[in-house]
N, C-alpha and C positions, 0 to 999 in steps of 0.2 A: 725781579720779574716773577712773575707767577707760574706754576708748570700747570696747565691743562692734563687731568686725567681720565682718561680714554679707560672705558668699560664700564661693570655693574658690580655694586658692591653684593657683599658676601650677604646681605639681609635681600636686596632684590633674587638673587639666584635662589636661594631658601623659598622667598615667598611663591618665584614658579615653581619650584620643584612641589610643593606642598600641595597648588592648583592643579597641577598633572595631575597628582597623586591623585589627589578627588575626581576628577573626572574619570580615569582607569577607573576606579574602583565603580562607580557606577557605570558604566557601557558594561563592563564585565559580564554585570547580572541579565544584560539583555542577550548576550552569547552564551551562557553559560548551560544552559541544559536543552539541543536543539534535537536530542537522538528521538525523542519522543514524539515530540512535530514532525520528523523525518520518516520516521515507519507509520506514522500513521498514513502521509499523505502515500508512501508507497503501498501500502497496504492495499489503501482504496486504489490505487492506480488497475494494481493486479484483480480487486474484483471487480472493477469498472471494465477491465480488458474482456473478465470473464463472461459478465452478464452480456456484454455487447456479441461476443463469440458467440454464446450460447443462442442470441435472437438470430444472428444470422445464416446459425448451421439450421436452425430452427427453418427459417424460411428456403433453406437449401434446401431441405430434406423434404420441405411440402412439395417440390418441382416435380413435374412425373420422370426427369432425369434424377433423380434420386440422389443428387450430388453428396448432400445431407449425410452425416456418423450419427450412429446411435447412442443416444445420451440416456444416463439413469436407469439402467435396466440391470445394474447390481443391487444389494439390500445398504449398502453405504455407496451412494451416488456422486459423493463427493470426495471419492478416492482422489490424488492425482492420476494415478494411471489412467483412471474413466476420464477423467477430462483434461489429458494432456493432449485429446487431439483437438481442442478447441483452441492451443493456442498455436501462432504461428512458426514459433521454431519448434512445433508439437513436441515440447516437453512444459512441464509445470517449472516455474520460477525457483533457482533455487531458492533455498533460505525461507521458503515460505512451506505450510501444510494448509490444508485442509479438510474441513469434517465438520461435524454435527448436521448433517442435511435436515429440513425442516419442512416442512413434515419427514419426517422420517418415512423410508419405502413411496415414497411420493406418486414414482413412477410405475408401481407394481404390475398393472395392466396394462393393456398394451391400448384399452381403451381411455386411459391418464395420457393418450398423446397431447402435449401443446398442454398440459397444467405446469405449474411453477414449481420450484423447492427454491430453497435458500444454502446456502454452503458457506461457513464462516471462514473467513482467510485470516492467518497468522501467520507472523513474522518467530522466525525460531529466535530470539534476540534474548526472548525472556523479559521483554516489558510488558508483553502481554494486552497490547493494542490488539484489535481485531476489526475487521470490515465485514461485510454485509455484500455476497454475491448473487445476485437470483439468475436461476437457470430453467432453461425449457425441457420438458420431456420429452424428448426424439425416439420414436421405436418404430 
């Protein structure tokens, strides 16, 4: 009588091990470096929050109840301290700065109410991503 043998030989179990293998190794590179797509999208998230803050203190501040904070009326306007009350747990994000307002002094007069500046937002991470916030002049 013949014996029936039940399982895979040692060459089948090789050949999937080998197929895994290949496949890990390519998914791999599609996981491998996501910290950069990560701070950017946060990035913009924070000056996306900012610019919209910024239009709606804006339109607060035109009311004759004067709900509206005074924005831009430092010589660097895009301190966080100046514009930690545009966000709603009125502090700035950790982990994030910003600065370089564009134009620079943007806000100087008091006649620059309702013009733009820009404030670049950074991630302290050190990848060195950066976003694009425009803000309104409120005085």
């Amino acid at each position: 009588m013949y014996k029936t043998q039940k399982g895979f030989t040692l060459v089948e179990l090789v050949v999937v091990i080998v197929l895994l293998g290949i496949l890990g190794v390519t998914a791999l590179g599609k996981f491998e470096d996501l910290s950069t797509d990560a701070q950017t999208a946060a990035n913009s998230g924070v000056a996306a929050e900012l610019s919209s803050a910024a239009a709606i203190n804006y339109a607060a501040f035109l009311l004759p109840s004067a709900t509206g904070v005074t924005i831009g009326t430092t010589e660097d306007s895009c301190l966080e301290t100046d514009i930690d009350v545009l966000f709603q747990s009125g502090v700035f994000p950790a982990g994030m700065t910003s600065g370089n307002p564009q134009p620079a002094n943007a806000c100087a007069a008091a006649a620059n109410n309702g013009d733009t500046f820009t404030c670049d937002i950074t991630a302290d991470s050190g990848l060195g991503v950066t976003a694009v916030a425009t803000l309104i002049c409120a005085q």
